[in-house]
N, CA, C and O atoms as a MOPAC input file, in Angstrom:
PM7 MOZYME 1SCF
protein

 N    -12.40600 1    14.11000 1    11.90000 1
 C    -11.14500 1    13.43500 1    11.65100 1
 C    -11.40700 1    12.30500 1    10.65700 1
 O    -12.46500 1    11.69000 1    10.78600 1
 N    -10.55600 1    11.95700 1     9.66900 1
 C    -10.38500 1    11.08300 1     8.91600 1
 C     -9.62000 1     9.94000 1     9.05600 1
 O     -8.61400 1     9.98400 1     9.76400 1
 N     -9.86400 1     9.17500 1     8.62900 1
 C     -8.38900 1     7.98400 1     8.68900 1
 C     -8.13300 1     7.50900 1     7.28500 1
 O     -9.07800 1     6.92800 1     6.75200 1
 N     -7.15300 1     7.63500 1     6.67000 1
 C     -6.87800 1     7.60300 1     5.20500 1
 C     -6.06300 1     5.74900 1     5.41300 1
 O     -5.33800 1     5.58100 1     6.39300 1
 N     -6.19700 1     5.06200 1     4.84800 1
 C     -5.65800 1     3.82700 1     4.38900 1
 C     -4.89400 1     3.82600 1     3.26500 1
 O     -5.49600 1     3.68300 1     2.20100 1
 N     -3.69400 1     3.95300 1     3.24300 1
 C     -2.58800 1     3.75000 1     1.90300 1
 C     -2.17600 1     2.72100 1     1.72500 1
 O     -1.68300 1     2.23300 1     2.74200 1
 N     -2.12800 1     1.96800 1     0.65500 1
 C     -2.08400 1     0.24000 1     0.31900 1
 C     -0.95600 1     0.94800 1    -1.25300 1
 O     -1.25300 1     1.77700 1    -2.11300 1
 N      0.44400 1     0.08100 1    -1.01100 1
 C      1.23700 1     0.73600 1    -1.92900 1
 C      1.97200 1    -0.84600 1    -2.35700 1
 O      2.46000 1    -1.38800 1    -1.36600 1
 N      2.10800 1    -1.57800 1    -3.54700 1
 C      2.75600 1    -2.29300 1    -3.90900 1
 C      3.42200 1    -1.94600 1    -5.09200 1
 O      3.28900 1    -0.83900 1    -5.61400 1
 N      4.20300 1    -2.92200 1    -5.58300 1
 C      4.99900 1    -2.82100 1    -7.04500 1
 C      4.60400 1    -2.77500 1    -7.96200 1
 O      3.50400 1    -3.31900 1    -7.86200 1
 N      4.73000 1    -2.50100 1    -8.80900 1
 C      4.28000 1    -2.39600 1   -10.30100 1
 C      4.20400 1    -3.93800 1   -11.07800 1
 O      5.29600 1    -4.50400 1   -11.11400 1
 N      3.44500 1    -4.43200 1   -11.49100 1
 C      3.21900 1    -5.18700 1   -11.95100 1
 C      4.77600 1    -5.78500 1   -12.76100 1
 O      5.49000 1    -6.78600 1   -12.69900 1
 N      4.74100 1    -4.53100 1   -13.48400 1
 C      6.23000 1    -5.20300 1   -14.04300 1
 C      7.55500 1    -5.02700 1   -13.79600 1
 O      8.40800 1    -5.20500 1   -14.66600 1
 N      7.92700 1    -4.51600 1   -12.10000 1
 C      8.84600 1    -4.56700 1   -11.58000 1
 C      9.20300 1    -6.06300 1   -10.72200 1
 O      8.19200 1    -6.51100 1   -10.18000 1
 N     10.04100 1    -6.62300 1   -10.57900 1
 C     10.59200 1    -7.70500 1   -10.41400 1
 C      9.95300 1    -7.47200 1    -8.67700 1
 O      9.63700 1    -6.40600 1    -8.14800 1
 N      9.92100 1    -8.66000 1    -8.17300 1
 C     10.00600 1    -8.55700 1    -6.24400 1
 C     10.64700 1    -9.54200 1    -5.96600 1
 O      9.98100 1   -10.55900 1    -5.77300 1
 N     12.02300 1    -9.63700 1    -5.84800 1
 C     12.41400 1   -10.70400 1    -5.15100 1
 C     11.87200 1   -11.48500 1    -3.67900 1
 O     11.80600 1   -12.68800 1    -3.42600 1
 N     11.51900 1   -10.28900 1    -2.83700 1
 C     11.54200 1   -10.46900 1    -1.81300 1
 C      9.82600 1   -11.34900 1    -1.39700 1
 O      9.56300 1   -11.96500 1    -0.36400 1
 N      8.96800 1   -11.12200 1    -2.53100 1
 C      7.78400 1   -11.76100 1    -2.73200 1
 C      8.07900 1   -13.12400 1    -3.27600 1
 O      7.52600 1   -14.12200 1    -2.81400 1
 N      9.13200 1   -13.18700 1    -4.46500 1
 C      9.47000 1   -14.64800 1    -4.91600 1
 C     10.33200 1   -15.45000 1    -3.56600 1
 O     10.38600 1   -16.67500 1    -3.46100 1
 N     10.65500 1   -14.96000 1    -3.07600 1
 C     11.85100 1   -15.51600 1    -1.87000 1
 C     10.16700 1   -16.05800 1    -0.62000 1
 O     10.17900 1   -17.13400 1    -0.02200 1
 N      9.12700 1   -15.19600 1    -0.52000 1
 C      8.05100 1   -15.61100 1     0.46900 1
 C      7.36800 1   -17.27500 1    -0.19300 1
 O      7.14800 1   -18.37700 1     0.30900 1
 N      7.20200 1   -16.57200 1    -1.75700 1
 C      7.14300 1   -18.21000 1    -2.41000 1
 C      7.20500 1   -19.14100 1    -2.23000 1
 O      6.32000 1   -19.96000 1    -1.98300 1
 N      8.94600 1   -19.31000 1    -2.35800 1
 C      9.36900 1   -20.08200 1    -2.23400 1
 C      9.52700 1   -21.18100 1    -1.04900 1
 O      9.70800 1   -22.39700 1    -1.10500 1
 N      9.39800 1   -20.35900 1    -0.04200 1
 C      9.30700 1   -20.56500 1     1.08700 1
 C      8.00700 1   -21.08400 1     1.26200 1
 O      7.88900 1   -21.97100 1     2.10600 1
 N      6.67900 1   -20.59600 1     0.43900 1
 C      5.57800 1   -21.31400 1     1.03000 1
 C      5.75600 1   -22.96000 1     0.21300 1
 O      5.49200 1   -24.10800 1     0.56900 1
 N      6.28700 1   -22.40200 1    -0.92300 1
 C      6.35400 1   -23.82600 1    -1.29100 1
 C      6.83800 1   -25.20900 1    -0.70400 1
 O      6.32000 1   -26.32500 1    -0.72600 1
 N      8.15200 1   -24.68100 1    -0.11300 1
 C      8.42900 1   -25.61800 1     0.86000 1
 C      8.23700 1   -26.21100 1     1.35500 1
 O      8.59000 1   -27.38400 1     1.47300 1
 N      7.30300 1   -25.31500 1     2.05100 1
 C      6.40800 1   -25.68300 1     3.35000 1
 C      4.94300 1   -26.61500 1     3.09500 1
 O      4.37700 1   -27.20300 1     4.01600 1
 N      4.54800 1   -26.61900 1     1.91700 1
 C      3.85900 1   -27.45300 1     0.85700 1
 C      2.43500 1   -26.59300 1     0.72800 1
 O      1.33500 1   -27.14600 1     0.71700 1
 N      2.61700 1   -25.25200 1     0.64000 1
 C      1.65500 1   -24.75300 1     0.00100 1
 C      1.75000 1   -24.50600 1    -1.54400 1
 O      1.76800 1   -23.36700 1    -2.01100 1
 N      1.79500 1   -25.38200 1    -2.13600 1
 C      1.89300 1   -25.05200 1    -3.51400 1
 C      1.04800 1   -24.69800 1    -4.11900 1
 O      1.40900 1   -24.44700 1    -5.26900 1
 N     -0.15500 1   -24.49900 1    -3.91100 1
 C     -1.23000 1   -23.55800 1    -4.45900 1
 C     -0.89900 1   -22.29300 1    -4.70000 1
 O     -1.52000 1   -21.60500 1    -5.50900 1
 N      0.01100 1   -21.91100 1    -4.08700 1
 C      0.47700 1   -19.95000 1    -3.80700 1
 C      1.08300 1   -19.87300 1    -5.21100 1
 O      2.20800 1   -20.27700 1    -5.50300 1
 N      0.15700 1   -19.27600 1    -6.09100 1
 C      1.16500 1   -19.20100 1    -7.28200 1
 C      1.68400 1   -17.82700 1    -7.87000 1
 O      1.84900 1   -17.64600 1    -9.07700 1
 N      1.92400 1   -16.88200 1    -6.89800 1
 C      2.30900 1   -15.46700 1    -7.04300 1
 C      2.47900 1   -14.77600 1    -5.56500 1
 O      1.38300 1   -14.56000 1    -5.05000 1
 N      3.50500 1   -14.41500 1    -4.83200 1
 C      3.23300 1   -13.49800 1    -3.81000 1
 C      3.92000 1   -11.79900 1    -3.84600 1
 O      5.11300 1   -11.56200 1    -3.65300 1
 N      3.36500 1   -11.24600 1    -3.99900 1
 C      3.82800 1    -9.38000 1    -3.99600 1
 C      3.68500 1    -9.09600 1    -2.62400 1
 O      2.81200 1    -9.50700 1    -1.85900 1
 N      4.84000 1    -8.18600 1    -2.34900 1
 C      5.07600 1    -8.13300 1    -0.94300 1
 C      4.96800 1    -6.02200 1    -0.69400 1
 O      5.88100 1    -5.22100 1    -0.89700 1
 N      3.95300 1    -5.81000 1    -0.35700 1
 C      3.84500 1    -3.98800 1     0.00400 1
 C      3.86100 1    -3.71200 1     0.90400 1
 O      4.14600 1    -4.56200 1     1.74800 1
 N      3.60700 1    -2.53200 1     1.26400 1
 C      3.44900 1    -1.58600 1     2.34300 1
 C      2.08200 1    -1.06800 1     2.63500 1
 O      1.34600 1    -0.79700 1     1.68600 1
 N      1.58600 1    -0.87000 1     4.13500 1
 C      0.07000 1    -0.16600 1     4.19600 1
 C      0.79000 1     0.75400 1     5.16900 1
 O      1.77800 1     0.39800 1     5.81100 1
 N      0.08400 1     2.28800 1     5.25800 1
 C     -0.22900 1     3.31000 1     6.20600 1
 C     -1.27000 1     3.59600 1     6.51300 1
 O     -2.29900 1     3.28000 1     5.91600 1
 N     -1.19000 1     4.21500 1     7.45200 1
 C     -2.65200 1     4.64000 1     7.95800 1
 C     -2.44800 1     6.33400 1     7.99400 1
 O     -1.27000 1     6.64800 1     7.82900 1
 N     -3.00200 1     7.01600 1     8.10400 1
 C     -3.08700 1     8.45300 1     8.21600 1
 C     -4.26700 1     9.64500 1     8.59600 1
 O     -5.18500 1    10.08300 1     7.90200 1
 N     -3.93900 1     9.90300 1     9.68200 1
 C     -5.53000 1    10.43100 1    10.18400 1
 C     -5.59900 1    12.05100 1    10.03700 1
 O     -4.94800 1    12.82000 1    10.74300 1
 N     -6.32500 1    12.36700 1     9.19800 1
 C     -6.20800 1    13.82400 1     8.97700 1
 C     -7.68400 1    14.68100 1     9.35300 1
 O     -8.85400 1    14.34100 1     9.52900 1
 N     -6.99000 1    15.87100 1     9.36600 1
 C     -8.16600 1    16.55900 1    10.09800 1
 C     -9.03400 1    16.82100 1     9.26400 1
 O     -8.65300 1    16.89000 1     8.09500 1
 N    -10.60500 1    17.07700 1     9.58700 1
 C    -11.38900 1    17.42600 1     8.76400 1
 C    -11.50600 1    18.95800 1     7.74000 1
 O    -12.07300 1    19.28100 1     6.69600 1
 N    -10.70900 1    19.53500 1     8.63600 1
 C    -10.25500 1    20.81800 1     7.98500 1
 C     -9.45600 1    20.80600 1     7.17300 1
 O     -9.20600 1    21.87200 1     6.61000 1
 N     -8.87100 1    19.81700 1     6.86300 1
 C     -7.62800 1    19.74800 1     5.99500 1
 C     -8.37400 1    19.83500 1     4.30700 1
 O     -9.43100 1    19.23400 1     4.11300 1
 N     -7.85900 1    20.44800 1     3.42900 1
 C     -8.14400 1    20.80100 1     2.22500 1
 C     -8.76200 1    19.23700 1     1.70200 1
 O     -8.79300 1    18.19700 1     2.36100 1
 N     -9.27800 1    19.49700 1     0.15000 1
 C     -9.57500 1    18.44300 1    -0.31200 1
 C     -8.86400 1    17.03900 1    -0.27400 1
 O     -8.07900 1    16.92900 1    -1.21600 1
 N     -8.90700 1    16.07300 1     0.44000 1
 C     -8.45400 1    15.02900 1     1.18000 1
 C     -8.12800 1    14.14200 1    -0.13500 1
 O     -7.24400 1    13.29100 1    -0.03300 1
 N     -8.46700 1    14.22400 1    -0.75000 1
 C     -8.40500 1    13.01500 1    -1.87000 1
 C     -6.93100 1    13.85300 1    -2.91400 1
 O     -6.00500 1    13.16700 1    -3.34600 1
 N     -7.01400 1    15.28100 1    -3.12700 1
 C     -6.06200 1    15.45500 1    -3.39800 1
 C     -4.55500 1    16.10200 1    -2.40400 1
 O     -3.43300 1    16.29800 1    -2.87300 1
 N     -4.89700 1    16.27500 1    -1.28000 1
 C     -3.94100 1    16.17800 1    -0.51200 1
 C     -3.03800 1    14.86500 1    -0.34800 1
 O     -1.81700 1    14.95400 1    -0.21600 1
 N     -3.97800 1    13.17300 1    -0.37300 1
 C     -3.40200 1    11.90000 1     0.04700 1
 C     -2.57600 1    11.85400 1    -1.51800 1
 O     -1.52900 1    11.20700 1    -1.51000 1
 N     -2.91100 1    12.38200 1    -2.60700 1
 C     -2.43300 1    12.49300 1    -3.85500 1
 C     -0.89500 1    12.39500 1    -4.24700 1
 O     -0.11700 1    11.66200 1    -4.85900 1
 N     -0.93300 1    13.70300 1    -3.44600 1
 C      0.09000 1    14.90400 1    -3.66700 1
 C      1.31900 1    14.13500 1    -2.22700 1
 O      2.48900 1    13.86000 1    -2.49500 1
 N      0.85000 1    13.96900 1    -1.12800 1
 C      1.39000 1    12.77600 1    -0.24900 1
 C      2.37300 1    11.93300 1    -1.00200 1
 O      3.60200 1    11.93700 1    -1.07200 1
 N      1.37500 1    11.17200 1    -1.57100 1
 C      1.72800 1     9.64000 1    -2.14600 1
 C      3.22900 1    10.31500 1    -3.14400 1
 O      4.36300 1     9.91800 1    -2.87800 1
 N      2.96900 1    11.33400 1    -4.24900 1
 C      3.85400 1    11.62300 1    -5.33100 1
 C      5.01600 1    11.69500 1    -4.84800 1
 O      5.98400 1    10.97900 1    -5.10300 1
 N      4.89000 1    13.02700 1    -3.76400 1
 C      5.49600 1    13.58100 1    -2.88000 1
 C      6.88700 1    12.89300 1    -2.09500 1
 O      8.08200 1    13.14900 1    -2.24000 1
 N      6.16700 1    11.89400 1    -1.18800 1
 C      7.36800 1    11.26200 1    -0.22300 1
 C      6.83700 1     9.69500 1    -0.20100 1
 O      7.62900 1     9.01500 1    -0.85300 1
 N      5.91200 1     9.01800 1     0.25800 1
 C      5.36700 1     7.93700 1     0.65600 1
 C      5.44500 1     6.95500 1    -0.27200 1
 O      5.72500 1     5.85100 1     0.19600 1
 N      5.23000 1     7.03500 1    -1.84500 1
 C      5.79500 1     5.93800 1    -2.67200 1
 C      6.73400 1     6.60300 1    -3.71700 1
 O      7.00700 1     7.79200 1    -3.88400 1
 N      7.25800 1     5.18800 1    -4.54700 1
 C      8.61100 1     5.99000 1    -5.80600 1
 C      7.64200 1     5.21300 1    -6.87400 1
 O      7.62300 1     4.05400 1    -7.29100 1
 N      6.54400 1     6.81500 1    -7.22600 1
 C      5.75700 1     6.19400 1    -8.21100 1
 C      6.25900 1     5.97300 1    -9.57200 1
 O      5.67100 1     6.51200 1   -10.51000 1
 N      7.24800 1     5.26100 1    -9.76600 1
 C      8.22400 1     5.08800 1   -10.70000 1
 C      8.02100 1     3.50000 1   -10.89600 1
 O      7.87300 1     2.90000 1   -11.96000 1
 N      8.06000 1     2.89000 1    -9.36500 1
 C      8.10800 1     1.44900 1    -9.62900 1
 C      6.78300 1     0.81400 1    -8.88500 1
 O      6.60600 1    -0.36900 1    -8.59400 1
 N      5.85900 1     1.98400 1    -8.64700 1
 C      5.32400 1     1.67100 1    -7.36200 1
 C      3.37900 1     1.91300 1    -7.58100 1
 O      3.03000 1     3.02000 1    -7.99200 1
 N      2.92400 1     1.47700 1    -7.46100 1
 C      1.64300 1     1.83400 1    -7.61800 1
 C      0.73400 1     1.76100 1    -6.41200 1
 O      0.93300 1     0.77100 1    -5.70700 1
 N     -0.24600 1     2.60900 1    -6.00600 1
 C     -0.70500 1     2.74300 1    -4.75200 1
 C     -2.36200 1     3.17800 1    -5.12500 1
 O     -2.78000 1     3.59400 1    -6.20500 1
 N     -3.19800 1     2.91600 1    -3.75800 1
 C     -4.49700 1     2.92100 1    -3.91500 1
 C     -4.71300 1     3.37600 1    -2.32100 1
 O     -3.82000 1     3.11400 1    -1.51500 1
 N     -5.73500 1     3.95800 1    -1.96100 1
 C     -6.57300 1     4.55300 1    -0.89400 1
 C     -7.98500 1     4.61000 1    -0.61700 1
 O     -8.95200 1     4.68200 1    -1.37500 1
 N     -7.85800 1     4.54500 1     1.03100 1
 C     -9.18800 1     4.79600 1     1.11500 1
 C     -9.35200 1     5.69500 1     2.29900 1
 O     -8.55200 1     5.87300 1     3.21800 1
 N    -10.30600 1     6.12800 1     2.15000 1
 C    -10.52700 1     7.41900 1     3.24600 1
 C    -12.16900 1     7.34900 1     3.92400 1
 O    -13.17800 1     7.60500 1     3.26600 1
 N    -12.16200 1     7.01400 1     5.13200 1
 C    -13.05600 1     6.63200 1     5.84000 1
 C    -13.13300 1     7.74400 1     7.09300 1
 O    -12.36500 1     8.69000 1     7.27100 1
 N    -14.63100 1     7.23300 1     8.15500 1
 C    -14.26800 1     8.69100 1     9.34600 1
 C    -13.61500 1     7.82900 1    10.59400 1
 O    -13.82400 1     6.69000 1    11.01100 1
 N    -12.84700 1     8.75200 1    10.94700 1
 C    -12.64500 1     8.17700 1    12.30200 1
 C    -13.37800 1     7.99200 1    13.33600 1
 O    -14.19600 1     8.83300 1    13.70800 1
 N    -13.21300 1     7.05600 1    13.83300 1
 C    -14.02500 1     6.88400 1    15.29300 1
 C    -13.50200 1     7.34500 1    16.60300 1
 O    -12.71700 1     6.51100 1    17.05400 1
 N    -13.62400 1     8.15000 1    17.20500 1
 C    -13.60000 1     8.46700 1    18.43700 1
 C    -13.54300 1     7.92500 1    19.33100 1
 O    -14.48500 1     7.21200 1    19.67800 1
 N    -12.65900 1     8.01600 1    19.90900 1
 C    -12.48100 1     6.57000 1    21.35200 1
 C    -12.61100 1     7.67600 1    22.84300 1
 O    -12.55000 1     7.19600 1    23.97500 1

């Protein structure tokens, strides 16, 4: 078994309000050191070892349904699972 890690944020040059709005808010609060916050998404995904080539299966995933690689840029990692 695998456990795949999907780490998906915005595109550099898509706007995030919702990261400028965390900002702002730290600023407030008097962290003004924070001089950028981007706000994403992580999954986790545990796939079987039988499952076809894993790196292009999480690929084809990502294109697929999981991000809108339009505005969206994403990175992975694929590690083994541990057994509990």
């Amino acid at each position: 078994m695998r456990k795949v890690k999907i780490y998906v944020t915005l595109r550099e040059s898509v706007l995030d309000p919702q990261g400028s709005a965390v900002m702002g808010s730290l600023h407030k609060m008097g962290y003004g050191e924070v001089k950028d916050v981007r706000i994403g998404k992580y999954l986790e995904l545990m796939i079987s070892d039988e499952a076809r080539d894993i790196d292009a299966l999480v690929n084809e995933m990502c294109h697929k349904l999981l991000t809108n690689t339009v505005i969206e840029d994403y990175r992975f990692e694929i590690e083994e699972a541990v057994s509990q």
